[in-house]
C-alpha positions in Angstrom: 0.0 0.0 0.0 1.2 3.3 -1.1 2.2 5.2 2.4 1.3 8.5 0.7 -2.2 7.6 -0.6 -3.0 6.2 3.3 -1.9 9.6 4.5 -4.3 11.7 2.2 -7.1 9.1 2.7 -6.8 10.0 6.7 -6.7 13.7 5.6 -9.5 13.8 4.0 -12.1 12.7 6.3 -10.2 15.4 8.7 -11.0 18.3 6.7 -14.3 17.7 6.1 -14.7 17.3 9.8 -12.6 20.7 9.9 -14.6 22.3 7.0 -17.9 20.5 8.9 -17.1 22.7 12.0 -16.1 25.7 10.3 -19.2 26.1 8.4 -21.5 25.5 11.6 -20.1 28.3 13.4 -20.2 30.5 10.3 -24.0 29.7 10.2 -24.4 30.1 14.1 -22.5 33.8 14.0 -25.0 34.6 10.6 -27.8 33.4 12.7 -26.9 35.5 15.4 -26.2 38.5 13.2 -29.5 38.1 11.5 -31.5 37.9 15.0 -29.9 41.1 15.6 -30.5 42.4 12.5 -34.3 41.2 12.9 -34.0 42.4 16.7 -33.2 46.0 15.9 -35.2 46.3 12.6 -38.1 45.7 15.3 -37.0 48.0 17.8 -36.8 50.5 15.0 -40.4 49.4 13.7 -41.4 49.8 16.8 -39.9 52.7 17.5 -41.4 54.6 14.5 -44.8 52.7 15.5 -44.9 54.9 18.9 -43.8 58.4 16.8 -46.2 57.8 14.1 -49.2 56.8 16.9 -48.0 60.4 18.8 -47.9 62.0 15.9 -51.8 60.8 15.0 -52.9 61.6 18.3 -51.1 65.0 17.7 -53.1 65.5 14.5 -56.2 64.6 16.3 -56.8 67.8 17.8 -59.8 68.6 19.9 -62.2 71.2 18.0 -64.0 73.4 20.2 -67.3 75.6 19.6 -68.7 77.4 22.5 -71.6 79.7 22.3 -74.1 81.5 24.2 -78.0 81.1 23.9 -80.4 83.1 26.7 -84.1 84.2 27.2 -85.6 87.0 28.6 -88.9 86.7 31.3 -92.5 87.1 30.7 -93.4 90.4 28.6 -96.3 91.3 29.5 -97.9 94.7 28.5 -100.3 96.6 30.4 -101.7 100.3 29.5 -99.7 102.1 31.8 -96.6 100.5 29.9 -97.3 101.0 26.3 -99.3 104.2 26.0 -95.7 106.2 27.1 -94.7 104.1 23.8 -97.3 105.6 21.5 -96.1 108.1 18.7 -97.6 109.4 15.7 -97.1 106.8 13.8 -97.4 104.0 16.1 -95.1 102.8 18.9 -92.0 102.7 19.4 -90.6 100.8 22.6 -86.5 101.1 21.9 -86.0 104.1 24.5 -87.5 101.9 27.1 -85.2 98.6 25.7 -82.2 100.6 25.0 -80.5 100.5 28.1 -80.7 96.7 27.9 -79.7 96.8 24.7 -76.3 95.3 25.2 -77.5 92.4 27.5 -80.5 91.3 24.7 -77.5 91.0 22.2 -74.6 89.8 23.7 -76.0 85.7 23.3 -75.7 83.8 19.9 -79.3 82.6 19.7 -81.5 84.9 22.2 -85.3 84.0 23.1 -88.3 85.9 24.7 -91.3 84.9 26.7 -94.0 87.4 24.7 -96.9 86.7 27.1 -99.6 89.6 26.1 -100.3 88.7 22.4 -99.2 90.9 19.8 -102.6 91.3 17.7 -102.1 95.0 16.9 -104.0 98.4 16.7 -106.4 97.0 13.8 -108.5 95.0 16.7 -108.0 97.1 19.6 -105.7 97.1 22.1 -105.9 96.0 26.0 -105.1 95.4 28.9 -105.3 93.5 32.3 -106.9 90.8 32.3 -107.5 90.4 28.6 -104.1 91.9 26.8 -103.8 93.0 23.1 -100.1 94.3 22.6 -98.5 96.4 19.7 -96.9 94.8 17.4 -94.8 97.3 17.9 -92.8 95.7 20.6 -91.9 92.2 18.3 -90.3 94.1 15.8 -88.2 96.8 18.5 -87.3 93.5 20.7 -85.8 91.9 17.3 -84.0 95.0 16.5 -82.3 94.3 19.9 -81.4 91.0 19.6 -84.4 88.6 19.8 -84.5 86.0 17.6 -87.0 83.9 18.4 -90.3 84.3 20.6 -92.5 81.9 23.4 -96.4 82.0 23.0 -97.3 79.2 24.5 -98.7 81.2 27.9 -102.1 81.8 30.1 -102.9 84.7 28.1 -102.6 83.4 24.7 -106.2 83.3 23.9 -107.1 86.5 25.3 -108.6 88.1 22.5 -109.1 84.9 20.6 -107.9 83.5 17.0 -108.0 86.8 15.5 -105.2 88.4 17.7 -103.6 85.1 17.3 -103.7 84.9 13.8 -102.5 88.7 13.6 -99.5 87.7 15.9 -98.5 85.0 13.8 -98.6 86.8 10.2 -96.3 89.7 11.8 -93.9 86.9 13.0 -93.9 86.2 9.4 -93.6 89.6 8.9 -90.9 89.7 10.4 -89.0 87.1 9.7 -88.4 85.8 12.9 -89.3 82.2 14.5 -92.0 81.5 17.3 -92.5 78.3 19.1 -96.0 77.3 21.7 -98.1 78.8 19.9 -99.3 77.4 16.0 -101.3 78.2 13.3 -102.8 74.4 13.3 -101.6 70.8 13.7 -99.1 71.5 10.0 -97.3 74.4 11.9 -96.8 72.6 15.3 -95.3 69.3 14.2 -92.7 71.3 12.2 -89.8 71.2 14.5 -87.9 74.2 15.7 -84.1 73.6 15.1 -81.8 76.7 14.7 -77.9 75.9 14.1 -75.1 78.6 15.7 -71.5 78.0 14.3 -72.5 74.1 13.9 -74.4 73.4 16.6 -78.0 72.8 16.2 -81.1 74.0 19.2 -84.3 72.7 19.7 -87.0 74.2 21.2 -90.3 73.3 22.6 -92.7 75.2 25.0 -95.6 74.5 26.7 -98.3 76.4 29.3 -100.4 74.7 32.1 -102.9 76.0 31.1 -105.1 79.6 29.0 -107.0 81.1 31.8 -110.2 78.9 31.0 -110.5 79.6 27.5 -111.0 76.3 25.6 -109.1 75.9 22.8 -110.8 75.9 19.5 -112.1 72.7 18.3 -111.2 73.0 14.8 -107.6 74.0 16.1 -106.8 72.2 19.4 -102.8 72.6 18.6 -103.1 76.8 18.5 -101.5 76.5 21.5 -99.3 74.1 23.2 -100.8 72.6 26.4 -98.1 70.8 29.8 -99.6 67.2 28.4 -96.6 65.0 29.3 -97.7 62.1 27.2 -97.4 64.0 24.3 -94.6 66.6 25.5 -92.7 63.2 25.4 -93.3 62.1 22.1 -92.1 65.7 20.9 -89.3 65.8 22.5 -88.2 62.3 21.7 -88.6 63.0 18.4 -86.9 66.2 18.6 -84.0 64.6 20.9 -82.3 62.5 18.1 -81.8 65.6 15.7 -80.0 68.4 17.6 -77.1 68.8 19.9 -79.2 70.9 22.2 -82.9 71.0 23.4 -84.6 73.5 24.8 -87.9 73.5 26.6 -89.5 76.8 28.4 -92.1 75.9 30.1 -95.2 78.4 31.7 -95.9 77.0 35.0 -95.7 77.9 39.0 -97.2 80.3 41.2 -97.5 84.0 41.0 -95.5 86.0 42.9 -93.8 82.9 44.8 -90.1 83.2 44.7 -89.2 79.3 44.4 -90.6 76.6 42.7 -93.3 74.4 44.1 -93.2 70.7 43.8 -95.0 70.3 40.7 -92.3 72.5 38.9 -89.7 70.1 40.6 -91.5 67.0 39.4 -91.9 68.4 35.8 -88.3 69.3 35.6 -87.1 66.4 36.7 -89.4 64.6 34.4 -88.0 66.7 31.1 -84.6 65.8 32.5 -84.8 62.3 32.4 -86.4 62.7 29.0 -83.4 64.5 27.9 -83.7 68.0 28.0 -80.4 70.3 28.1 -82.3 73.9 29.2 -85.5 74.1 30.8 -86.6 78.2 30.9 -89.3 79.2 33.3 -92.1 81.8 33.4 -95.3 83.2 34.9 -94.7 83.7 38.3 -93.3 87.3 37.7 -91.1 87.2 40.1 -87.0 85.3 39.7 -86.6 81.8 41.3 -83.6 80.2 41.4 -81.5 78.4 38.6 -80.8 74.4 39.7 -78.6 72.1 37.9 -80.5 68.6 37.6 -78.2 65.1 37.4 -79.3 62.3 35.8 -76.6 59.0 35.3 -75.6 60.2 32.1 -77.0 63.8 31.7 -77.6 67.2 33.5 -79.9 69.9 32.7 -80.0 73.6 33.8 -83.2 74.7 35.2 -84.1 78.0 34.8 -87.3 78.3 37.1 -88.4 81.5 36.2 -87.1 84.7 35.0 -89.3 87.6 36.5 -90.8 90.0 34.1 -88.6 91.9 32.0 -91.3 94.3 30.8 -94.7 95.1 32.4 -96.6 97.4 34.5 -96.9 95.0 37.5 -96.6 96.5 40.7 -96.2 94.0 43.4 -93.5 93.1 45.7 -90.5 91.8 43.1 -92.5 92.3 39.6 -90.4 95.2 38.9 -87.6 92.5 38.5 -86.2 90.5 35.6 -83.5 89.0 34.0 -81.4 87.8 31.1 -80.9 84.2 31.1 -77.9 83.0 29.5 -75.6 79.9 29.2 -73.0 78.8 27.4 -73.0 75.4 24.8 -69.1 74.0 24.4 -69.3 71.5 21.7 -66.3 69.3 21.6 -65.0 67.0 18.8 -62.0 64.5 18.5 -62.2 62.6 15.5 -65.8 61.6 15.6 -66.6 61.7 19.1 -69.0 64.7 20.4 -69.8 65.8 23.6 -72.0 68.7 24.6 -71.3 70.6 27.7 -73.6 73.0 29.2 -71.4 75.9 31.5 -71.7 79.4 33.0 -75.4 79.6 33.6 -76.8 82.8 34.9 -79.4 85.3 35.1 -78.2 89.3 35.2 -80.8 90.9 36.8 -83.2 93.8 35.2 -85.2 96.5 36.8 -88.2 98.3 35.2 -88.0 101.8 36.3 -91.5 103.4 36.6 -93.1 107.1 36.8 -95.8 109.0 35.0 -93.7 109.6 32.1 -91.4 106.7 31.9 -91.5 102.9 32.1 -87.6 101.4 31.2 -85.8 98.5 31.6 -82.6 99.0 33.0 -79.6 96.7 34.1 -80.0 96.5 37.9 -76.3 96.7 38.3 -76.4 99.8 36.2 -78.9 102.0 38.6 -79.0 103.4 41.9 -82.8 103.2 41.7 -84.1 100.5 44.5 -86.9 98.3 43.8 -90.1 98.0 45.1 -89.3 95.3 47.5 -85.8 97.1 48.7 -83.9 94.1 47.7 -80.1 94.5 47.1 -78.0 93.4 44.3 -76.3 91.4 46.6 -79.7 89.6 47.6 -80.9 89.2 44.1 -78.1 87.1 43.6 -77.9 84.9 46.5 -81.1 84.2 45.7 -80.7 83.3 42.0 -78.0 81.0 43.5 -79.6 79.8 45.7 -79.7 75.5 44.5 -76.3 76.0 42.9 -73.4 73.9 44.4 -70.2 74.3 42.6 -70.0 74.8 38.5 -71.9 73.0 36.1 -69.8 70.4 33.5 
């Protein structure tokens, strides 16, 4: 046997084993540099994962609307008022409104509780207890600010469909939007939705009753009646198409200064029905403003808000206010949420004599009210339920 071919026969076998081993621990250091590789490609995935997902959140900035929508109390025209209004050609009611001027404007979407109908001159005007206002005071209450007015009251039917019917057509007139008070079954099942800067209002009203006067049985819906069967229906109905709802309702006693219980059972009724603002009237006189809490909803009560303008002469009558509150509408992606803020009523004062009746801002006048009461007093008592802000 050749020694040489023996000798490169035991070789081979040894570099292949050599070659063998080599080869594994080139594979094991590739493996291991391509789990690092793999390892830091993640880390850098992930990495850009948690920038992108900051930058998107970022991006999804919140988009908020706030505005301001407010009422005014019962207006409610007696002689004594109007007839300093009269001029040659008519009436004209802004000297008496233009100290408030400021105050009607200031709100986005401002409302009024018009409680003595405005039928006009053409069928006679009147007085306590059956009023028949100038139109007169529509139109100089819109100049100021007013853009839509309540008629659902105790006095609506006063001087029966014709003053009603006269009222409506200078609405028209107008151009401006009324609510409680219909031209038939058509005109009340057309909702009432204004929009401010994208959000959308509803609004609804309702009186306990119209001083005994049945309502005409060929037009049952001229004016809207505290029916809660029904009121729920509306304002389901209404519920699902605006970001706000609104409901003033004309309830309570005269001349008492907080609510009774059946105000507190119909409020907390319209609240769990979904109500955002509930605005009060026909007591005359300012009760206090109460923030309801339901699980998953509040609502602002506005019990009532005195008389802004009349010729009442009783203990507190000669005070009013201008209701406001603000609506924050916030938006993230497409998530909403509505929230109500900043309620409050700045108090008014009629100012009467023989030659002038005119609405003044109580903080504005050195002139003390029937009843003595105080600033100070007015407002403790408007604050009375409050505890803490609204959200």
């Amino acid at each position: 046997m050749n020694p040489l071919k023996f000798i490169f026969s035991a070789l081979v076998p040894l570099v292949f084993i050599f070659s063998a081993c080599q080869s594994e621990e080139v594979q094991e250091e590739r493996k291991l540099d391509s789990d690092e590789q793999i390892e830091s490609v993640t880390t850098v995935y992930s990495e850009q994962s948690e920038i992108l997902e900051e930058d998107a959140t970022e991006t999804e900035e919140v988009m908020e609307t706030t505005i301001t929508i407010g009422s005014i109390g019962d207006i409610l025209l007696h002689e004594r008022a109007y007839i300093l209004a009269e001029t040659e050609d008519g009436y004209d009611f802004t000297p008496m409104l233009d100290e408030v001027g400021d105050l009607i404007k200031a709100p986005d979407f401002m409302m009024a509780n018009q409680e003595s109908i405005p039928g006009g001159v053409d069928i006679g005007l009147s007085t306590y207890p059956s009023f028949n206002s100038p139109q007169e005071i529509v139109r100089d209450l819109h100049y100021y600010g007013v853009d839509m007015f309540i008629g659902a009251n105790n006095h609506t039917l006063d001087r029966g469909m014709k003053a009603v019917e006269s009222a409506l057509d200078y609405y028209d007139e107008l151009g401006v939007d009324y609510v409680g008070i219909y031209r038939d079954t058509e005109d009340r099942n057309k909702d009432r939705i204004v929009e401010v800067e994208g959000i959308t209002i509803g609004v609804l009203a309702y009186t306990y009753g119209t001083n005994g006067i049945p309502l005409p049985e060929n037009n049952p819906d001229v004016v809207a009646l505290i029916e809660e069967e029904r009121m729920k229906k509306e304002i389901e109905s209404l519920r699902s198409s605006v970001d706000v709802l609104v409901v003033h309702m004309h309830w309570g006693d005269e001349y008492a200064r907080v609510p009774n219980d059946e105000q507190i059972r119909l409020s907390n009724m319209l609240s769990e029905q979904g109500v955002d603002v509930i605005f009060g009237h026909h007591p005359h006189v300012i009760q206090p403003i109460e923030m309801i809490e339901q699980e998953n909803h509040k609502t602002v009560v506005f019990y009532s808000l005195g008389n802004f303008y009349s010729g009442q002469e009783f203990d507190f009558t000669d005070l009013g206010g201008v209701a406001t509150i603000d609506i924050i509408k916030s938006q993230v992606g497409e998530e909403e949420e509505i929230t109500l803020d900043n309620p409050l009523i700045e108090p008014t004062l009629v100012l009467r004599s023989e030659n002038n009746y005119q609405v003044v801002p109580f903080t504005q006048t050195e002139y003390t009210p029937i009843s003595g009461s105080t600033l100070e007093e007015i407002q403790s008592h408007i604050e009375l339920y409050m505890e803490g802000e609204v959200q």
